[in-house]
C-alpha positions in Angstrom: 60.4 -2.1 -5.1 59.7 -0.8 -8.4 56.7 0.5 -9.8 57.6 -1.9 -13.1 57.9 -5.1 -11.4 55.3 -7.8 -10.8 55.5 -7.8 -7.2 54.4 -4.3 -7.0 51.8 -4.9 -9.7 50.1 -8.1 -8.4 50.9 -8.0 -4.8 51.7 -4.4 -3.2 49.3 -2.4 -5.1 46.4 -4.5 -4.8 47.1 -4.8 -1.5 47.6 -1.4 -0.3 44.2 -0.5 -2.6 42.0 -2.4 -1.0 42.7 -1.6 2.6 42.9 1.9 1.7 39.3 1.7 0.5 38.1 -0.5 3.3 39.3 1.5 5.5 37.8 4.7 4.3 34.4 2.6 4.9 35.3 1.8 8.2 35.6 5.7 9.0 32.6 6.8 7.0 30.6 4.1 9.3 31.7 5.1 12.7 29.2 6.5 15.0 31.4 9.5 16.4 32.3 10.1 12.5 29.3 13.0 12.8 31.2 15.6 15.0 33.1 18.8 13.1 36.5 17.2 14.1 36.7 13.9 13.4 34.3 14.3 10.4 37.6 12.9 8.3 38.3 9.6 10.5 38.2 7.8 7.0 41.3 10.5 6.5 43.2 9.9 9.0 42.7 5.8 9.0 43.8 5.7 5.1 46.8 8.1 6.1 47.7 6.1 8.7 47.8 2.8 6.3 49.0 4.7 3.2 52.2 5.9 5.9 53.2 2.3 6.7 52.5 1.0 3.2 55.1 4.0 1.9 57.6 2.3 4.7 56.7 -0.9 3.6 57.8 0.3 -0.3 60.6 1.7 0.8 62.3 -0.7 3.2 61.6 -3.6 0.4 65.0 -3.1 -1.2 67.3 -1.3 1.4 65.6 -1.5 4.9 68.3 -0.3 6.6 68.0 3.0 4.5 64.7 4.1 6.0 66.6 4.9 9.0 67.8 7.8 7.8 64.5 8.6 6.4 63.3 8.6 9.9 65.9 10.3 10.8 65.3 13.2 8.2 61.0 13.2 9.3 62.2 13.8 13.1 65.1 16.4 12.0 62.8 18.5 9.6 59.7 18.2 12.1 61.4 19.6 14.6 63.1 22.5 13.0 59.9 23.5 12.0 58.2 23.8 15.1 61.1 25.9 16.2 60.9 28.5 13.1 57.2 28.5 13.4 57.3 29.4 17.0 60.7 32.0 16.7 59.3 35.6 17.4 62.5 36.9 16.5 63.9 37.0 13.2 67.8 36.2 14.0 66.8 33.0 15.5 64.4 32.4 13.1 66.6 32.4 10.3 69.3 30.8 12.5 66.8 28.0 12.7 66.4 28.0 9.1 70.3 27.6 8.4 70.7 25.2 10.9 67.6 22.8 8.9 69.3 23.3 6.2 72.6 22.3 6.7 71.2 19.4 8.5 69.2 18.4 5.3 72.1 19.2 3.1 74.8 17.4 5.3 72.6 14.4 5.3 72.7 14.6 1.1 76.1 15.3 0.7 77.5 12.9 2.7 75.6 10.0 1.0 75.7 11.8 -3.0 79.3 13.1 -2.6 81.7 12.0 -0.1 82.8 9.4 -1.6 83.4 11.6 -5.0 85.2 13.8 -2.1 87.5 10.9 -1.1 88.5 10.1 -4.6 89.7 13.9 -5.2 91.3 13.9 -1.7 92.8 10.2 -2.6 94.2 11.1 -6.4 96.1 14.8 -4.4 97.0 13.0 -1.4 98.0 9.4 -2.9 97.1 7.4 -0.2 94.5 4.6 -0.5 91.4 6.2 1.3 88.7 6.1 -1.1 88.8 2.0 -1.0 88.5 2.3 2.9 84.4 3.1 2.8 81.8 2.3 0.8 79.2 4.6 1.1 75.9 3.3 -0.5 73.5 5.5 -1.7 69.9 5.7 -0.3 67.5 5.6 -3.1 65.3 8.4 -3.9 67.5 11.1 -1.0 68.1 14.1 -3.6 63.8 14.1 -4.4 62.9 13.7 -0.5 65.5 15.4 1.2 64.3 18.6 -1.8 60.6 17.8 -0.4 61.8 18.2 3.3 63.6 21.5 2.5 60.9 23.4 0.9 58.5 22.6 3.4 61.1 24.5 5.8 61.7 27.1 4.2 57.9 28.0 3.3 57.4 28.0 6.8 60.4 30.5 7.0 58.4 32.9 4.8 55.1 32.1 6.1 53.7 30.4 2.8 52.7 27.4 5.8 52.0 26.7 9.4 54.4 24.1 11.0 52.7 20.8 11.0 52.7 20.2 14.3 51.4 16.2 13.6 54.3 14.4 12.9 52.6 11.8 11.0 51.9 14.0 8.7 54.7 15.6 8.2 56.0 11.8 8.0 53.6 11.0 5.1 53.9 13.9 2.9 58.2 12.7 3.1 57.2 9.5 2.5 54.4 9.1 0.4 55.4 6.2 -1.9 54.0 7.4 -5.2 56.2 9.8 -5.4 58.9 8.7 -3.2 61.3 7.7 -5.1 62.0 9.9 -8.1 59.1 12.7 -7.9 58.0 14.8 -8.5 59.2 17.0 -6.2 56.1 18.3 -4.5 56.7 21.5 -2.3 54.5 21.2 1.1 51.9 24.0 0.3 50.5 21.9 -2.7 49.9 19.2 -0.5 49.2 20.4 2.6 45.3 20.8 2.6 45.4 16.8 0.7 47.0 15.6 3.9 44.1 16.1 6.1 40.8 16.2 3.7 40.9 14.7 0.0 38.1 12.8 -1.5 38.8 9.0 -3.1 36.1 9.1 -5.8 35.5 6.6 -9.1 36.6 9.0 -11.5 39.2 9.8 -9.8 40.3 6.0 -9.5 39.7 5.5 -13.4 41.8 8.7 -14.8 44.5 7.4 -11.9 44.3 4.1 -13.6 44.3 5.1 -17.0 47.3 7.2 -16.4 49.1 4.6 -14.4 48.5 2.1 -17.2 49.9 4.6 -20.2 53.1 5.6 -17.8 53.8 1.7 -17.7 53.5 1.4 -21.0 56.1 4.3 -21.7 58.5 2.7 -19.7 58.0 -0.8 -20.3 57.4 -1.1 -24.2 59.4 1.9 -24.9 62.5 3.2 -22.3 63.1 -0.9 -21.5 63.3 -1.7 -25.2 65.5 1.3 -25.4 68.0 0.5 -23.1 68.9 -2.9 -24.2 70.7 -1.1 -27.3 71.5 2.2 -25.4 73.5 -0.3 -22.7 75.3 -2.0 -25.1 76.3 0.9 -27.6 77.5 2.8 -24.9 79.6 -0.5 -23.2 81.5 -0.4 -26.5 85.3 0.7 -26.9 85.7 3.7 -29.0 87.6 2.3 -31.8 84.7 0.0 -31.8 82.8 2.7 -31.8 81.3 3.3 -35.3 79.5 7.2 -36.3 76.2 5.3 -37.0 76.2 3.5 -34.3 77.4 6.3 -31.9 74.2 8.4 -33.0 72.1 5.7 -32.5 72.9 5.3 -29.0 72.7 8.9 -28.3 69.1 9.5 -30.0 67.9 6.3 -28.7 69.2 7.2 -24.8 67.2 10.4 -25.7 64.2 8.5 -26.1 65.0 5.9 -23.4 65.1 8.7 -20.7 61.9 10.8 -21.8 60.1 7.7 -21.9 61.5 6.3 -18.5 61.1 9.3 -16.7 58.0 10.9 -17.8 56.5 7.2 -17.7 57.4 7.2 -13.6 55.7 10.7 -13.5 52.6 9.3 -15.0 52.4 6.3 -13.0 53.3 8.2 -9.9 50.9 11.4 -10.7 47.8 8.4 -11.9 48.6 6.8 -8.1 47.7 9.8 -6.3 45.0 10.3 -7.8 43.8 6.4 -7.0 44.5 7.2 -3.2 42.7 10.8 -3.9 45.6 13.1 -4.2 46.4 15.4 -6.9 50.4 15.7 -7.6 51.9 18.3 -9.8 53.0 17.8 -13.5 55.9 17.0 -14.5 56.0 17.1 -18.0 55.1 19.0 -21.2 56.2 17.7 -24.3 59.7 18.8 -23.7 61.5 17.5 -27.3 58.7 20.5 -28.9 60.6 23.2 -27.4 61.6 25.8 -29.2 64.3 27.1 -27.2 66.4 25.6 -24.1 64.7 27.9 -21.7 61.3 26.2 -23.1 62.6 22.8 -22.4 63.7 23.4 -19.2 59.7 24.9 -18.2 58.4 21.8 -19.8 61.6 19.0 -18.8 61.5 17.8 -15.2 59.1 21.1 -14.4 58.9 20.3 -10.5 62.6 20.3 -10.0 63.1 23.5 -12.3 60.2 25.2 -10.7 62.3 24.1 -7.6 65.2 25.6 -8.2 63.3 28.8 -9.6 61.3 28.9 -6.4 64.1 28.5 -4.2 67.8 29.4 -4.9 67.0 31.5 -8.5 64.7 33.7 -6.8 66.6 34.1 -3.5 70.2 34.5 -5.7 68.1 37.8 -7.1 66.6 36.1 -10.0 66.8 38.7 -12.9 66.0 42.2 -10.5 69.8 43.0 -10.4 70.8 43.6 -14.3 71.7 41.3 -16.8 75.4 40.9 -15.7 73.8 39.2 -12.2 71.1 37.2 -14.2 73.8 35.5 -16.0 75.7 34.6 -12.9 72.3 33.4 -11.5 71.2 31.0 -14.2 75.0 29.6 -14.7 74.6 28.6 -10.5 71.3 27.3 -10.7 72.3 25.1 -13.8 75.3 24.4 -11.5 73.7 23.0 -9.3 71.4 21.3 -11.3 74.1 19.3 -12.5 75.6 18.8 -8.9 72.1 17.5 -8.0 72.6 14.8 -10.9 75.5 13.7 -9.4 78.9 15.0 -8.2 81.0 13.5 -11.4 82.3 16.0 -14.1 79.8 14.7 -16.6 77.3 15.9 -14.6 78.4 19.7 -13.6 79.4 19.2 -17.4 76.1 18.6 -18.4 74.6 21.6 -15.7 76.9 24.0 -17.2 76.4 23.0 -21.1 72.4 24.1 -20.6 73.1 26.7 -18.5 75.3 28.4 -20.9 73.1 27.6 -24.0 69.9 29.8 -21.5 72.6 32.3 -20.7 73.2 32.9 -24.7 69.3 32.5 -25.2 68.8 35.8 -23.1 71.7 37.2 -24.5 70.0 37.6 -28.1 70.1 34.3 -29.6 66.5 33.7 -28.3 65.5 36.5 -30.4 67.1 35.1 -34.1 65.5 31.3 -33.1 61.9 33.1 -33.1 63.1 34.0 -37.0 64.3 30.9 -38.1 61.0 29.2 -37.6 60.8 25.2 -37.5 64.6 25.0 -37.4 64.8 26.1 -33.6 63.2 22.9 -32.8 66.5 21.0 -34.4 68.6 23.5 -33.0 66.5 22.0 -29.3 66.4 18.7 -30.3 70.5 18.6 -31.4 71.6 20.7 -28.0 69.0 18.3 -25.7 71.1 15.5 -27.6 74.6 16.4 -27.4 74.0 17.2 -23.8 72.1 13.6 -23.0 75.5 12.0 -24.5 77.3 13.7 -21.4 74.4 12.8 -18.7 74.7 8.7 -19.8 78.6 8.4 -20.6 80.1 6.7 -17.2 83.0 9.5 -17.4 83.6 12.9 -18.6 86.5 11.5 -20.9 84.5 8.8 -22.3 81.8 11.4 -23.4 84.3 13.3 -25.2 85.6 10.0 -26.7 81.7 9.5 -27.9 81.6 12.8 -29.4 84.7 12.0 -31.1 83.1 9.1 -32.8 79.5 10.9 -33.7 81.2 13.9 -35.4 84.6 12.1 -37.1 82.7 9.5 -39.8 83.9 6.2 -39.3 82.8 2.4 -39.8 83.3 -0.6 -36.9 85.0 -3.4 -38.3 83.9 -5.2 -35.3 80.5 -4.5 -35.3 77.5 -4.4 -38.0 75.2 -2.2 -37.2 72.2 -4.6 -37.1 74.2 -6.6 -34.7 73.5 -4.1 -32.0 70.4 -2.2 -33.0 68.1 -5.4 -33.9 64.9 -4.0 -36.8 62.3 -4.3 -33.6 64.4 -1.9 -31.9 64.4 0.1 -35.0 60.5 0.1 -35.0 60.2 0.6 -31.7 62.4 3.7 -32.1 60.3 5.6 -34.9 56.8 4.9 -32.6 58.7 6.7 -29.6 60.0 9.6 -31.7 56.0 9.9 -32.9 54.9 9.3 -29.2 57.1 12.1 -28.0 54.9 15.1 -29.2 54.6 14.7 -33.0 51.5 12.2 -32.2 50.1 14.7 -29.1 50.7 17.8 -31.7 48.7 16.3 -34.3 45.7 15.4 -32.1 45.6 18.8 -30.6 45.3 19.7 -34.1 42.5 17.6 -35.2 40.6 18.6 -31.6 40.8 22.3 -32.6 39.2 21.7 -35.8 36.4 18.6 -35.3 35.8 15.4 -33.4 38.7 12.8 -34.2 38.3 10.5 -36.4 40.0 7.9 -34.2 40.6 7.5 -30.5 44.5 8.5 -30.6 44.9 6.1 -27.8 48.7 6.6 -28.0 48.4 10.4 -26.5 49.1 10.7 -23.1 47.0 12.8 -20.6 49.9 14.6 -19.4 51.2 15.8 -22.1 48.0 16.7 -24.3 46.4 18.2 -21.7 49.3 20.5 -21.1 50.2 21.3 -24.5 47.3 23.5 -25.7 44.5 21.4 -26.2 42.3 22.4 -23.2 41.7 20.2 -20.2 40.6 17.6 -21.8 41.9 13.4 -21.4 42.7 12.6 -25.3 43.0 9.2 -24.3 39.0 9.7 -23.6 38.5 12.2 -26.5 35.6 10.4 -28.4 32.4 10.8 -25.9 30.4 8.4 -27.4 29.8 4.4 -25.4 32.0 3.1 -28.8 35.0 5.0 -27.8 34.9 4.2 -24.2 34.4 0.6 -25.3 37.4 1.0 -27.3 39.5 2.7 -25.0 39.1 0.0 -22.2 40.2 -3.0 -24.8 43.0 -1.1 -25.7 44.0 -0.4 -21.7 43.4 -4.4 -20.7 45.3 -5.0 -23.8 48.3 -2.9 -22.8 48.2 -4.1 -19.3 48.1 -8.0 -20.7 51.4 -7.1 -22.9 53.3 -4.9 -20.1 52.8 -8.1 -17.4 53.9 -10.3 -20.3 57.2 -8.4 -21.1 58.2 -7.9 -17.2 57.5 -11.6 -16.3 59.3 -13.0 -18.9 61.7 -9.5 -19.0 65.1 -8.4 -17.3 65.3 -6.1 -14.7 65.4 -2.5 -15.5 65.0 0.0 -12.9 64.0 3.6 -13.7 67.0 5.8 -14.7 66.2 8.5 -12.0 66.0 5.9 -9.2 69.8 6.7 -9.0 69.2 10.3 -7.9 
């Protein structure tokens, strides 16, 4: 089930709502509801629904799949009672190594043997890889990421081992974020778990932002991907330079506005069921640098990755030789994460060597060149997307043949592919991807707006320097709250519209 489809919109959601809220009544009514300890029954009722209902999500497409989810609740729940009770360090750690090779056996075996097999079946020659077909579980890199920070914070005593397996089970599991993030470590969560409040304003900034991240991915990333798919289905000699830069600047789009539009949705349904998830994006195509985009792109999982193999590989204490190796593993892996094909360890290294060059001194001449470092961004983001969509390694470098040697398809007008609307939908995604949020935050510095920007995102504008503040709710007056709720009910009307008479188009990241 899909956050984007109408059965999750008009049947789940509604659903799942309603008896959350009911059932926080139920608690708040209960006689016995007065004592210091069960003074958050209504908690522990809407955890209990909100725990099924996150099974319920998940099992819809693959129910055989949350079997290993169990699996990996009862694994990670019980390695952490046994390094929270360990007195002694060597079998504390011991306990540590053996979660996560458990964790990371259970990942590996789903992400990469097959890629293994393959390798082992082009050496070896015999037919092997054809032999099993190993189906990847949706959403095992973000969960299996969740279940290993949790371990090892209570390793370093960031958190006490939750010793209530149902709540260990819902912070896993928790369907908002389930899926494809973000990746939120235990410690920022913990505390929700057992006492949140569920509150009207909470509900309408959840709802506002559910609504906007909808909108991003279905009136921008779907539109997107009808050309991006075909472009990049097209034989290289058919394979015109126009054309080839189209697809790549339009996948650009498609997966900023895919991606981000999940975190939105995902971040605005936790705060509807009262929690508070982290952010995930900044404006990342305003970067000045490729160590910027990488604080502002995907920040949970870099934050990850700082937080748990950057800073334990020595981070940047040991000299600048050892930083280098550092940030050239992490991007590594990064790419590894992705996916174990070449494109993506391509893609890990092509990054990580453009941030190992930025600390090297080229960081310093960007800062000089002024508005140029943002091409410089926007060019190397690019260039690099072209290697994270292309199906192999080869075809990429086939695509890059056909973007930077000029050359016109005989077999293709250009129109053909990429219709005008496409073309229109195109220039209000590059505006909605920070130009727009830039602007506002320039107009809110100064004086009131003069419109109500309804386009901005809270996300973004609130993290890029305009205060805490919802842009989408800048004016204060009744007019622009008036205004503001046509334009949501409006949106909502034409997203249901598109997906009901729409293909399917599941988010790009449900694949990791």
């Amino acid at each position: 089930m899909v956050f984007s489809s109408v059965v999750f919109l008009g049947l789940f959601l509604p659903v799942v709502f309603v008896v959350h809220r009911i059932l926080g009544f139920i608690g708040r009514l209960m006689p016995f509801n007065k004592s210091g300890r069960l003074a958050s029954l209504e908690v522990w009722l809407q955890n209990i629904w909100l725990l099924v209902a996150s099974l319920l999500f998940y099992a819809w497409g693959e129910p055989r799949f949350v079997f290993i989810m169990v699996f990996s609740i009862a694994v990670n729940y019980l390695f952490g009672i046994l390094v929270g009770i360990s007195a002694k360090k060597l079998i504390k750690k011991s306990m540590l190594i053996a979660a996560l090779i458990s964790n990371l056996a259970i990942l590996g075996y789903f992400k990469y043997f097959s890629t293994a097999l393959s390798l082992l079946e082009r050496i070896s020659g015999a037919d092997i890889g054809s032999v099993i077909n190993i189906v990847l579980p949706i959403g095992i890199s973000f969960y299996t990421f969740q279940a290993i920070s949790y371990i090892i914070d209570v390793y370093r005593g960031v958190n006490e081992p939750q010793k209530n397996i149902l709540l260990l089970a819902l912070y896993i599991t928790l369907f908002p974020q389930l899926v494809a993030g973000p990746i939120v470590k235990y410690n920022e969560i913990d505390t929700q778990l057992k006492c949140r409040t569920v509150s009207s304003s909470k509900t309408i900034k959840g709802i506002k932002r559910f609504i906007y991240g909808l909108c991003k991915k279905v009136l921008i990333a779907n539109q997107m991907a009808l050309v991006v798919d075909q472009i990049f289905a097209l034989s290289a000699q058919d394979l015109s330079t126009s054309l080839a830069w189209a697809g790549a600047l339009m996948y650009t789009l498609q997966i900023y506005f895919d991606f981000s539009g999940y975190s939105d949705m995902a971040i605005g349904l936790g705060l509807m069921f009262g929690f508070k998830f982290p952010e995930n994006f900044n404006l990342p195509y305003l970067s000045t640098s490729i160590r910027e985009f990488w604080r502002r792109w995907h920040i949970s999982l870099s934050s990850w990755f700082r937080e748990y193999l950057y800073i334990p590989l020595g981070g940047n204490r040991k000299g600048k030789a050892r930083t280098y190796l550092n940030l050239v593993v992490v991007f590594f892996v990064t790419g590894v994460w992705h996916g174990a094909g070449v494109s993506f360890v391509a893609w890990g290294l092509f990054h990580g060597l453009f941030i190992v060059a930025e600390r090297a001194g080229l960081d310093g001449l960007l800062k000089r060149i002024g508005f140029a470092n943002r091409v410089y961004v926007v060019f190397v983001v690019v260039i690099g997307w072209v290697m994270f969509r292309a199906d192999t390694f080869s075809l990429s470098l086939e695509y890059y043949r056909a973007m930077f040697m000029p050359s016109v398809s005989v077999s293709y007008n250009f129109f053909e592919i990429v219709p005008i609307y496409s073309c229109l939908v195109f220039f209000v995604g590059i505006l909605m991807c920070g130009p727009l949020q830039a602007f506002v935050c320039k107009i809110r510095r100064g004086s009131e707006p003069k419109d109500f920007m309804a386009f901005c995102t809270v996300s973004d504008v609130e993290l890029s320097g305009c205060g805490q503040m919802d842009v989408i709710a800048s004016g204060r007056s009744e007019k622009y709250q008036v205004m503001q709720f046509v334009l949501l009910l409006f949106l909502l009307v034409v997203c249901l519209v598109d997906l009901t008479a729409g293909s399917y188009n599941p988010f790009i990241y449900f694949r990791f």
